[in-house]
N, C-alpha and C positions, 0 to 999 in steps of 0.2 A: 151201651150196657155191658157192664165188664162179664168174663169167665171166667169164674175160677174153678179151680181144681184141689178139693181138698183131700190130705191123706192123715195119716196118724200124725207124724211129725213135724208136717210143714203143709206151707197152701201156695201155690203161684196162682194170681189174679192176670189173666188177659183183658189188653182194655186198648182199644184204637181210639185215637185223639184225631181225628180228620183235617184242623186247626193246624194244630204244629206238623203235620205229615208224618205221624211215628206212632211206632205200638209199643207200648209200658210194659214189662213183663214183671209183675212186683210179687218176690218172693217174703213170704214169712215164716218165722218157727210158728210149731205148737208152745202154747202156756206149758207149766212144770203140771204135772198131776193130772194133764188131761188123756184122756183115750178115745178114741172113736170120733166118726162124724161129729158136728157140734148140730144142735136140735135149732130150727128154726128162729134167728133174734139169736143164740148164742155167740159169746165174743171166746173162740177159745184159740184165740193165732194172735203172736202178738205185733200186728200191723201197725204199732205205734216205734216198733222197730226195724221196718221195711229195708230190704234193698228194691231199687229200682233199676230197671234196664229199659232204657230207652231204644227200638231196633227203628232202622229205618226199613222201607217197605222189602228193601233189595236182602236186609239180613232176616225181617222175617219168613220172606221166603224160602233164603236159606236153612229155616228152620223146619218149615211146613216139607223142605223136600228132604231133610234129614228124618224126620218123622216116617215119610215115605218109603227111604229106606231102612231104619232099620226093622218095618214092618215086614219087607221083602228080603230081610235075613241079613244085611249086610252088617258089616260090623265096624265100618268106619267111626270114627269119631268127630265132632264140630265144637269148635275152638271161637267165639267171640270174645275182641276186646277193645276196650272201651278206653281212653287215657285220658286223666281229667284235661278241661282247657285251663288254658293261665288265666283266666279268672273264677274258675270256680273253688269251693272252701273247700272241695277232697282235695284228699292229697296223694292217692294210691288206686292201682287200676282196679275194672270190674273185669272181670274175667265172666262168661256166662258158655259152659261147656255141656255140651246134649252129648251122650253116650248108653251105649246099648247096655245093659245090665250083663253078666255073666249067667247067671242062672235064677230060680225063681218064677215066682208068678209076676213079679214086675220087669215088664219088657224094658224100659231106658230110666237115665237117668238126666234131669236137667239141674245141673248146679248152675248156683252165684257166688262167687268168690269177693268179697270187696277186704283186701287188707286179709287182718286171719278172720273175719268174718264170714264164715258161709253156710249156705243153705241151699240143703239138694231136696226135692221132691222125684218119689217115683211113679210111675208112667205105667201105665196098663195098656194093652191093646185099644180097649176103648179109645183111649186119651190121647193115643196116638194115632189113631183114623181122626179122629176131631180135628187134633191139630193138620193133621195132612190134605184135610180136605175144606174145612170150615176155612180155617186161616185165611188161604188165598182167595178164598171168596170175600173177607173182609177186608184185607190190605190192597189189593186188586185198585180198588176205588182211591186210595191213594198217589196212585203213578199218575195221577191225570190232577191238573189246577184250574181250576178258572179263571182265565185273563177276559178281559174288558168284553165280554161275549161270549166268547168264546172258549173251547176245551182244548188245552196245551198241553203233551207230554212232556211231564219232570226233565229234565234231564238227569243222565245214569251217573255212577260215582267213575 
């Protein structure tokens, strides 16, 4: 069951695939003309224009513990990226960059960059305890496979 996290201008959908071993992070804009939450059944994000980010368990970790700090004030910044393979139809990288806001009620910010295309959603405390604590609780189950009986650790990148 996905997360997401909706704001005025954009929505990121958290969503773990247990299957392929990776968590989607799929960013969308708001529609032209909308404002506020959307009311229950409304369509007002235009997810028919997605970027996706595929993390593997070990980068959304490194997200869940970016989360962590910049709760604890630090003001590092985190840099993902992604380069298509040689047979996929992109032709240009995803950049997917979490940084702490400057000032404000919203504590960070998590952008997608694909080409000049991007999309930042901002980050409340709330959003960023979730991410710091839920996260690892769902990707977690990830690091481990089941082979012929038995539970094998992934191996690391």
């Amino acid at each position: 069951m996905p997360w997401i996290i909706y704001k005025t201008k954009s929505a990121l959908q958290i969503e773990v695939d247990k299957e392929r071993q990776v968590v989607f992070f799929t960013f969308a804009k708001a529609k032209e003309g909308t404002a506020g939450l959307p009311k229950k059944g409304e369509k007002r994000y235009e997810w028919e224009d997605k970027i996706v980010f595929a993390l593997s368990p070990e980068e959304a970790f490194d997200i869940a513990l970016q989360a962590r700090d910049i709760l604890e004030g630090r003001k590092e910044s985190l840099d993902l990226y992604h380069r298509p393979t040689p047979n996929s139809s992109r032709e240009v990288d995803k950049i997917l960059s979490f940084r702490p806001a400057e000032t404000g009620n919203t504590q960070a910010f998590i952008t997608i960059s694909q080409g000049e295309n991007k999309i930042s959603v901002g980050l409340s405390r709330g959003d960023l305890f979730r991410l710091a604590t839920a996260l690892p609780i769902v990707v977690a189950p990830l690091l481990f496979i089941e082979r012929e009986g038995g539970i094998k650790q992934t191996e690391g990148r």
